[in-house]
C-alpha positions as CSV (number, residue, x, y, z in Angstrom):
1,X,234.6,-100.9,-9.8
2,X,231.9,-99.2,-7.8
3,X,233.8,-96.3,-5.5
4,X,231.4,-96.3,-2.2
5,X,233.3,-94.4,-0.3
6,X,233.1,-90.5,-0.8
7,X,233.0,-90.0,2.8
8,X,236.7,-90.4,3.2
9,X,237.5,-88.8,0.2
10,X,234.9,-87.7,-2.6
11,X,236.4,-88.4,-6.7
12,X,237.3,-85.0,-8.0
13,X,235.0,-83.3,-9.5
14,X,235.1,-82.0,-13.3
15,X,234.8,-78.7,-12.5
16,X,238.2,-78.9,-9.9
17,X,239.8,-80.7,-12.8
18,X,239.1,-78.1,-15.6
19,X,240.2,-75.2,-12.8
20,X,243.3,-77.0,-11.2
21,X,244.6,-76.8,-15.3
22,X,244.0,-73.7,-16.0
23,X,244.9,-72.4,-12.5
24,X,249.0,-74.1,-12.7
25,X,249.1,-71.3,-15.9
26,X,248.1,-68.3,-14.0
27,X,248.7,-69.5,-10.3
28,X,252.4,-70.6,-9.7
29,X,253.6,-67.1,-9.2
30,X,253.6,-65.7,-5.1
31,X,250.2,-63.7,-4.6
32,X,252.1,-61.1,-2.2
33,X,253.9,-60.1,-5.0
34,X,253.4,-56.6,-6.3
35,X,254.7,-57.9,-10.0
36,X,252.6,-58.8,-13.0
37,X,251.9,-62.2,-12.1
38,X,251.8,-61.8,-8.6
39,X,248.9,-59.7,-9.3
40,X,247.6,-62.5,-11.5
41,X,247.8,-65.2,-8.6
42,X,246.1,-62.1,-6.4
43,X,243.3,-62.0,-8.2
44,X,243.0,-65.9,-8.8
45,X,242.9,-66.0,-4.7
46,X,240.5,-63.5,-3.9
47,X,238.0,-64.7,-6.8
48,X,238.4,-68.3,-4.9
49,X,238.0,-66.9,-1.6
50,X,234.7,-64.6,-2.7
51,X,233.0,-67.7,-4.0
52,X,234.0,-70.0,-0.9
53,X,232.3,-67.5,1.4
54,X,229.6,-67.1,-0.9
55,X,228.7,-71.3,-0.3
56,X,229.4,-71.2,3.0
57,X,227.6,-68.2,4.1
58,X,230.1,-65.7,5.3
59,X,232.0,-62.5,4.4
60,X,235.4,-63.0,2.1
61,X,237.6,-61.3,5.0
62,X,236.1,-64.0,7.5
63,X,237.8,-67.2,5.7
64,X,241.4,-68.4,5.2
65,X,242.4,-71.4,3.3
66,X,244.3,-74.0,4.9
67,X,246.6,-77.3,3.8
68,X,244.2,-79.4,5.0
69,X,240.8,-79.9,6.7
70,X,242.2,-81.3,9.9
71,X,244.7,-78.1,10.3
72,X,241.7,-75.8,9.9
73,X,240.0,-77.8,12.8
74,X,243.2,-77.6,14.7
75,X,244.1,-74.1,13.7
76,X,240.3,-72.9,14.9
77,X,240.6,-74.8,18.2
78,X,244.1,-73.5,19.0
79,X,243.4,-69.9,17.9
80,X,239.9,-69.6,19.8
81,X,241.2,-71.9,23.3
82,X,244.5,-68.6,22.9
83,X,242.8,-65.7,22.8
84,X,240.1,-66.9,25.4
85,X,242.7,-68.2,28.0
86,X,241.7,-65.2,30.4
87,X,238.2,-66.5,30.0
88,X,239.5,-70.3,31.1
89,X,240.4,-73.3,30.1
90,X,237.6,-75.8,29.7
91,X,236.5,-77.1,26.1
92,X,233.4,-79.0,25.2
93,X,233.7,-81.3,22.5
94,X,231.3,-84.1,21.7
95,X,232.4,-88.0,21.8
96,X,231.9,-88.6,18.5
97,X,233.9,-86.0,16.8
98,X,236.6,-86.3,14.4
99,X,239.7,-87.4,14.9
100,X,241.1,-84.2,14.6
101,X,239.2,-82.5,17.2
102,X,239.9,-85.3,19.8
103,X,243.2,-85.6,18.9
104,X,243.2,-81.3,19.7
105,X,241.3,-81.8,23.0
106,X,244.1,-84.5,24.1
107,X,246.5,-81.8,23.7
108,X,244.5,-78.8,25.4
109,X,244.4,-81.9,28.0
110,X,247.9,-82.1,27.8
111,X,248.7,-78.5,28.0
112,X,246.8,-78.4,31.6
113,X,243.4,-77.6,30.2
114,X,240.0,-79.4,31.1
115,X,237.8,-81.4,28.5
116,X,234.2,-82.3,28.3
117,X,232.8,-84.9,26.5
118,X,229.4,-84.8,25.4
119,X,227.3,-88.3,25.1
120,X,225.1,-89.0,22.2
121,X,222.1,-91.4,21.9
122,X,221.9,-94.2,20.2
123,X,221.6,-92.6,16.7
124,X,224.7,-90.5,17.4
125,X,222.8,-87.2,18.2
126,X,223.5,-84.9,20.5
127,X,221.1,-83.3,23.3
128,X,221.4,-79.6,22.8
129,X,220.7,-79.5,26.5
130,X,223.3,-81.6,26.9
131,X,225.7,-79.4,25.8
132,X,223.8,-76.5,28.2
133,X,224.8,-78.7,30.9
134,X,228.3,-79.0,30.1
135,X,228.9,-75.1,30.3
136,X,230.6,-73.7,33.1
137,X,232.2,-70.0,34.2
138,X,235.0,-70.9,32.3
139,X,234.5,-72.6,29.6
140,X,236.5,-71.1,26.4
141,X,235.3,-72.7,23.7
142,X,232.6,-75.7,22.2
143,X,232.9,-77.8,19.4
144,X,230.1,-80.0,17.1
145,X,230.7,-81.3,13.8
146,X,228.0,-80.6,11.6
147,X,227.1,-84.1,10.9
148,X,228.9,-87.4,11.5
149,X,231.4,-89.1,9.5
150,X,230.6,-92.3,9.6
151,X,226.9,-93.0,10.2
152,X,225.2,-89.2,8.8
153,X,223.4,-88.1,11.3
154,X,222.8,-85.0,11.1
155,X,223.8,-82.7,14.9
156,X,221.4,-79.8,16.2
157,X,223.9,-77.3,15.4
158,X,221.0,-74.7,15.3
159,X,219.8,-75.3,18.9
160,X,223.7,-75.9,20.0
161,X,224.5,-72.5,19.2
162,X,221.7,-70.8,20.8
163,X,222.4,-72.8,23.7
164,X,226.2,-71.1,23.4
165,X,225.2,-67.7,22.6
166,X,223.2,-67.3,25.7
167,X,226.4,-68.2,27.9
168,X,228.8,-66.3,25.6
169,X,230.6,-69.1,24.7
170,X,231.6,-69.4,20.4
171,X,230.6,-72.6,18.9
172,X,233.3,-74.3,16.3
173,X,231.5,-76.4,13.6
174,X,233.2,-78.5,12.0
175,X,231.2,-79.1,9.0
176,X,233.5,-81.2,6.6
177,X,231.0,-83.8,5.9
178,X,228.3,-81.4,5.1
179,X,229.6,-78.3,3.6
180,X,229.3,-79.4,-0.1
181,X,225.2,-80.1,0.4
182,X,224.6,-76.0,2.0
183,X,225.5,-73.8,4.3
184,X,225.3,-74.4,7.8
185,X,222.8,-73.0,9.9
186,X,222.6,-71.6,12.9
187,X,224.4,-68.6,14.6
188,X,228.1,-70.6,15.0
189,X,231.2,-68.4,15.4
190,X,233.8,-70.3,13.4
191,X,233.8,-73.2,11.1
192,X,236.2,-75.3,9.3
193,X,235.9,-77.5,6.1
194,X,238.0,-79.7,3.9
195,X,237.9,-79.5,0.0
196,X,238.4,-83.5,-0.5
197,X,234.7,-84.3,1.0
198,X,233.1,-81.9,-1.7
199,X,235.1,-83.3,-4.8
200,X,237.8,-81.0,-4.6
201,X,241.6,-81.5,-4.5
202,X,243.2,-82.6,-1.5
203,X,245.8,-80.5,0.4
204,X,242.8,-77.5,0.7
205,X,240.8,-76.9,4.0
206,X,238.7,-73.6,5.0
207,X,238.7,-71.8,8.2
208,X,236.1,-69.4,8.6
209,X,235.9,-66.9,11.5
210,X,233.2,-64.7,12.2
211,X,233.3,-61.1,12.9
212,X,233.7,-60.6,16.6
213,X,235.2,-63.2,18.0
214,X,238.5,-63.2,19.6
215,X,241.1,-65.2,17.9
216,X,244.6,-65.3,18.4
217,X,247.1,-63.9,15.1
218,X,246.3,-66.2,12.5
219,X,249.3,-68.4,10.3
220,X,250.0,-66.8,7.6
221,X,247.8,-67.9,4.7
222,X,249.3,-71.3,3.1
223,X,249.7,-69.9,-1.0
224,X,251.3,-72.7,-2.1
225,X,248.6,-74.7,-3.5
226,X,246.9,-71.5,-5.2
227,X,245.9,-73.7,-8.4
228,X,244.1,-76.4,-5.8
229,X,242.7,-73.4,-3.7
230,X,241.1,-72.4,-7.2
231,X,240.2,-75.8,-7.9
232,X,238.8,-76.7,-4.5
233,X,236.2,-73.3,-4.6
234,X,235.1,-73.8,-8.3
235,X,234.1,-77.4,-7.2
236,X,232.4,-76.6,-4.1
237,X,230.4,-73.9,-6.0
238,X,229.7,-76.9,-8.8
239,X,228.7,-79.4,-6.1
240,X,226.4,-76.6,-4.0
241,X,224.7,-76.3,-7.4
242,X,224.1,-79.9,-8.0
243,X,222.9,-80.7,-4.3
244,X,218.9,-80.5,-4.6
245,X,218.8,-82.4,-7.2
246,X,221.6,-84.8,-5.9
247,X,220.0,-84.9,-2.7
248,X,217.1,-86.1,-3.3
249,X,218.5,-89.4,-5.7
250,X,220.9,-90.4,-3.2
251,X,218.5,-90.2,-0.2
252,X,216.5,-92.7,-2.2
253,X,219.2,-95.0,-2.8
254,X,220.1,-95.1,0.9
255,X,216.8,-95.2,2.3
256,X,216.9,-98.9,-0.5
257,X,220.3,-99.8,1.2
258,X,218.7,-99.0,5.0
259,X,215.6,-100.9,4.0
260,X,216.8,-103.7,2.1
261,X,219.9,-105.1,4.1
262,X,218.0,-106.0,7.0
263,X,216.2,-108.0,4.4
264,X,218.6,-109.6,2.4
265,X,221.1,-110.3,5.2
266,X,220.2,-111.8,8.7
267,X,221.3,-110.4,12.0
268,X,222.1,-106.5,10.9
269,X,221.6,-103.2,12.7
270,X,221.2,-100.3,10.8
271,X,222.7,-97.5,12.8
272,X,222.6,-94.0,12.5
273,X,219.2,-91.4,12.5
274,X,216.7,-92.8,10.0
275,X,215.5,-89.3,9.2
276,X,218.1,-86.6,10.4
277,X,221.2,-87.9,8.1
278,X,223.2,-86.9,5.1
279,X,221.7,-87.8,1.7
280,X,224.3,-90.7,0.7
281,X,225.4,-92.2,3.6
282,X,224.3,-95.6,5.2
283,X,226.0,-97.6,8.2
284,X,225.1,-100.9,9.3
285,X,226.8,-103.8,11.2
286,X,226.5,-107.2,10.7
287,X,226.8,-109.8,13.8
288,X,229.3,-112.9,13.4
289,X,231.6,-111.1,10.5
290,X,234.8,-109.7,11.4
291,X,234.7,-106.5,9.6
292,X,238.1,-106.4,7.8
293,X,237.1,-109.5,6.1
294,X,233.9,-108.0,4.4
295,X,235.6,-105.0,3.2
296,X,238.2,-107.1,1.2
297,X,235.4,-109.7,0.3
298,X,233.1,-106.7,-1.2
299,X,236.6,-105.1,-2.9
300,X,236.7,-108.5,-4.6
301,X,233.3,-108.0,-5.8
302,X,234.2,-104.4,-7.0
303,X,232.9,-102.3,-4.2
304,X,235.4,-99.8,-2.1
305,X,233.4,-99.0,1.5
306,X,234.8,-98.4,4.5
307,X,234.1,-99.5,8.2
308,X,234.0,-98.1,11.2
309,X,235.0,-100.9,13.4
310,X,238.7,-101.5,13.5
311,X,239.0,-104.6,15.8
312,X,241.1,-106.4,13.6
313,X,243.5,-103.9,12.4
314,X,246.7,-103.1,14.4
315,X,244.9,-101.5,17.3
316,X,242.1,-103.7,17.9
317,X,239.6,-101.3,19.1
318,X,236.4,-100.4,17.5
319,X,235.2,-97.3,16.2
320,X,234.7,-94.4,18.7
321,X,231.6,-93.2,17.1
322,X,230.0,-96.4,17.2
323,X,231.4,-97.1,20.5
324,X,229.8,-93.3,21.6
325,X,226.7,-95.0,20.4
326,X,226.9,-98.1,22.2
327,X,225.9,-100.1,18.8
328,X,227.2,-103.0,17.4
329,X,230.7,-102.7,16.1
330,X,231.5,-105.5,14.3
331,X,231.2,-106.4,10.7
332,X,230.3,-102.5,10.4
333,X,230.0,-101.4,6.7
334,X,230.3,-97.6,5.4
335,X,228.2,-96.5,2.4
336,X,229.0,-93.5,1.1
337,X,227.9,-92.6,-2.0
338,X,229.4,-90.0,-4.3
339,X,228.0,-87.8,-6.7
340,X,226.6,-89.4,-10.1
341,X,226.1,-92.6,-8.2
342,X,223.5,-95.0,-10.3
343,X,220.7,-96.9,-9.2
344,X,222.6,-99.9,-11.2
345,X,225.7,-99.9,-8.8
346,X,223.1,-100.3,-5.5
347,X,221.3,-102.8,-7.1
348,X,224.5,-105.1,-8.1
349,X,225.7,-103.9,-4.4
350,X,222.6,-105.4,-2.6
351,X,222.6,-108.4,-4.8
352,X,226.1,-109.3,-3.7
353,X,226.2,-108.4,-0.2
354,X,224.7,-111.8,1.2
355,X,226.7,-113.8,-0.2
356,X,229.8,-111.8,0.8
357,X,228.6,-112.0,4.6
358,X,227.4,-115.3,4.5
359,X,231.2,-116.6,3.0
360,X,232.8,-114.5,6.0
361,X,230.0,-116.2,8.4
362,X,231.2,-119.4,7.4
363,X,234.6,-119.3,7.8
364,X,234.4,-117.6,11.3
365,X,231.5,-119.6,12.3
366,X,233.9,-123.2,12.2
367,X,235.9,-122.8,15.3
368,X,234.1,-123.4,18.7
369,X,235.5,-122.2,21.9
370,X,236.3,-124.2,25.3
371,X,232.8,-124.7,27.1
372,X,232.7,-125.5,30.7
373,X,229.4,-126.2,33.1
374,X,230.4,-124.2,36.0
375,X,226.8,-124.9,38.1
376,X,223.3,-126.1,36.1
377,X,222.7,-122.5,35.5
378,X,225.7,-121.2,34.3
379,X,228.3,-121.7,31.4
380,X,231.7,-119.9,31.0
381,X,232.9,-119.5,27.7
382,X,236.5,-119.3,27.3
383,X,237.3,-116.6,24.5
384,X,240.5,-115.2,25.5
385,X,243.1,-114.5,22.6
386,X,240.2,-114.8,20.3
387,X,239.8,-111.6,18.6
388,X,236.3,-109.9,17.6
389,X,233.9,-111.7,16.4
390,X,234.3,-114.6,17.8
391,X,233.6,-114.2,21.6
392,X,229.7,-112.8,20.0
393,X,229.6,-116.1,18.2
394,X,230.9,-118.2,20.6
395,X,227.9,-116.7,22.5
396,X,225.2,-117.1,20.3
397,X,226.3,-120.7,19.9
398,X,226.0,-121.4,23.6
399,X,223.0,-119.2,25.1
400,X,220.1,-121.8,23.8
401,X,222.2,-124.6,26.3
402,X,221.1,-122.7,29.7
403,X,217.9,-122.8,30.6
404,X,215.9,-119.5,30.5
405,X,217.2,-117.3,34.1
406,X,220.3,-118.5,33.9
407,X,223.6,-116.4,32.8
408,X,226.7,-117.4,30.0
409,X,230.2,-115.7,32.0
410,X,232.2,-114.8,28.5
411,X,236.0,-114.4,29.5
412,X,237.3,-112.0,26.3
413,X,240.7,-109.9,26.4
414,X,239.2,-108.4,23.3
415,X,238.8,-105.1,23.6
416,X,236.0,-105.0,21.6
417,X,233.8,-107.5,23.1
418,X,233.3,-104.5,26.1
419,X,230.9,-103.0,23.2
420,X,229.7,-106.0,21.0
421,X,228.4,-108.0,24.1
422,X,226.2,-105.7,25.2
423,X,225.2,-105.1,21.7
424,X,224.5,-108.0,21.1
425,X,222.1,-108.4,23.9
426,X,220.1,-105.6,22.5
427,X,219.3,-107.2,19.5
428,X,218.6,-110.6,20.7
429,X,216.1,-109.4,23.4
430,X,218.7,-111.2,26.1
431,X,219.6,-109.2,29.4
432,X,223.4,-107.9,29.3
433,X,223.8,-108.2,33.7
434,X,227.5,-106.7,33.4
435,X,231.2,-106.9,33.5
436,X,232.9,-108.2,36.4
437,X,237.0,-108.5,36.9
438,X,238.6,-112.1,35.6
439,X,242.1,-113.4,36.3
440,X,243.0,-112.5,32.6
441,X,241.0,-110.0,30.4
442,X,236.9,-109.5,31.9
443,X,234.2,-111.5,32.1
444,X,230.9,-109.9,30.7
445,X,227.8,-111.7,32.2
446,X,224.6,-112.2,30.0
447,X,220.8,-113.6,31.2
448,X,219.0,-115.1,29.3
449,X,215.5,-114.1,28.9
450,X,214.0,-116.2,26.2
């Protein structure tokens, strides 16, 4: 079985293994305590916290640990939006942020504060000047993830943070995904991570502070998991010291994956910056597969990757990121590969992959959809209740049988079609004229142009 998917969760590293042991001898006791082995667990903290800071660039006092690298984001967004709330109450966030950042900027929301959301290009990047636009008198707070969690590209943190300075405003990183390859750049004012993307144990996030800037009284410090705290900052500093040299082998075994799938398989978009992205991870989507499908078919073949579109799970919405990007969502695939990763599991991965997509092609490609001739120039495709792909294949099956000028009217109540048609349309060279209101679900119009 070939794990692909160390962006969700990287394997635990040897390192964390060797210090989560040792730590549950010296660890278990409560590090407030003045006794012997409190002292003992004191020491076992403070070593852990000197060599997190030491990775990630900061002083020891500056960074807590957390339970988790979604409380850290929370925690950092709470705690600066609080002790800024004289300032105002606007947040800038960008539209392809974690979960856990959108999830806090739907409370602040909530709570009676404003929210900005930042658009990104069709990589996934951020304009720097975009986020210079977005500042206003009051504006508390700004938040960019370091890089992106489910294409890689990498964000202009550098030229974000200037931007911020210059207006007084702190930037929050949240640098989860990139933590474990170097320290972040740039002159940001707090910063959060999470042990599990780096190899380490879950239940451990960091939340780093700078100096300066106002922050409302902190939780107390979580001491529970001392022996994973331990474990989580001996792994980071193994992994910080195995990045060059890691770097560079798994950027050439996703620049194969980005050049070689568009090869192997027909009809795929590689999304995601070619150049500015994280060494192992590689995104692509592959028209006419519903994407739930080719994860289980490539788990049969031994490979665990994730997707990004969801339009068959219980929500049937795609990905936000990929939406952000205004990419094709469906049949999206996920490569991330972990540390130690072997030029013999890509290979094997590339050689199965066709026929994986090709046996998922085939099964969705049987049904055919309701046509009716509305005028000589126009054709109506009937897709509602049909879930994603299949209103994209019902289109591609019917846009050679108008003549070149005329327009296909899909009907869809598939949320996902709102991001796959246009999509689509973009890689086929045919003109996406818009959506207009139907009597049930939209109709989204298309041209066709050759």
């Amino acid at each position: 079985m070939s794990y692909f998917d160390a962006a969700s969760a990287a394997p635990l590293h040897p390192v964390a293994r060797q210090a989560l042991s040792a730590a549950l001898d010296d660890g278990w006791a409560d590090p407030g305590r003045l006794y012997r082995e409190g002292r003992r667990a004191r020491m076992l903290l403070d070593a852990a916290r000197e060599a997190a800071a030491e990775a990630v660039g900061c002083r020891a006092d500056e960074l807590v640990f957390t339970s988790s690298g979604a409380r850290a984001v929370q925690t950092g967004i709470a705690g600066v939006l609080a002790a800024r709330r004289r300032v105002g109450r606007h947040l800038i966030v960008s539209a392809v942020e974690h979960s856990s950042v959108l999830r806090s900027a739907e409370v602040h929301e909530g709570d009676g504060g404003t929210v900005t959301r930042v658009g990104v290009d069709r990589t996934g990047a951020v304009d720097a000047q975009a986020y210079a636009g977005a500042l206003r008198p009051d504006t508390a707070l700004a938040v960019l993830q370091s890089a992106n969690h489910e294409v890689g590209t990498v964000q202009p943190v550098v030229e974000v943070a200037e931007v911020c300075r210059g207006a007084g405003v702190p930037l929050l990183v949240d640098a989860a995904q990139s933590v474990g390859w170097g320290p972040v750049e740039g002159g940001w004012s707090v910063l959060t991570g999470s042990a599990r993307k780096w190899g380490g144990p879950t239940g451990v996030g960091l939340l780093v502070v700078r100096k300066g800037v106002r922050f409302a009284a902190r939780e107390k410090e979580e001491f529970g998991g001392l022996p994973a705290i331990v474990a989580a900052a001996a792994s980071l500093r193994a992994v910080r010291a195995e990045a060059d040299r890691e770097a560079v082998r798994l950027r050439e075994l996703t620049e194969r994956i980005r050049v070689r799938v568009p090869a192997l398989v027909p009809d795929v978009e590689v999304v995601g910056d070619p150049v500015r992205r994280l060494p192992g991870i590689v995104t692509f989507s592959c028209l006419y597969v519903d994407g739930e499908a080719l994860l289980h078919g490539l788990d049969q073949e031994g490979f665990s990757v994730s997707s990004g579109s969801s339009c068959t799970s219980d929500t049937l919405t795609p990905s936000h990121v990929l939406k952000a990007m205004g990419v094709l969502s469906e049949g999206n695939v996920r490569v991330s590969l972990p540390l130690g990763a072997t030029e013999e599991d890509v290979e094997r991965f590339l050689a199965v992959l066709p026929g994986v997509v090709a046996g998922v092609r085939e099964k969705l490609g049987a049904p055919v959809a309701p046509v009716t001739l509305v005028r000589d120039d126009v054709l109506v495709v009937d897709a509602l209740g049909r879930r994603c792909p299949i209103p994209v294949i019902e289109l591609a099956k019917v846009i050679g049988d108008v003549p070149v000028g005329g327009t296909v009217r899909v009907l869809s109540d598939d949320e996902a079609a709102r991001l796959d048609i246009p999509a689509w349309c973009e890689m086929r060279g045919q003109e996406y004229v818009g959506e207009e209101p139907a009597d049930h679900g939209s109709a989204y119009v298309v041209r066709r142009v050759s």
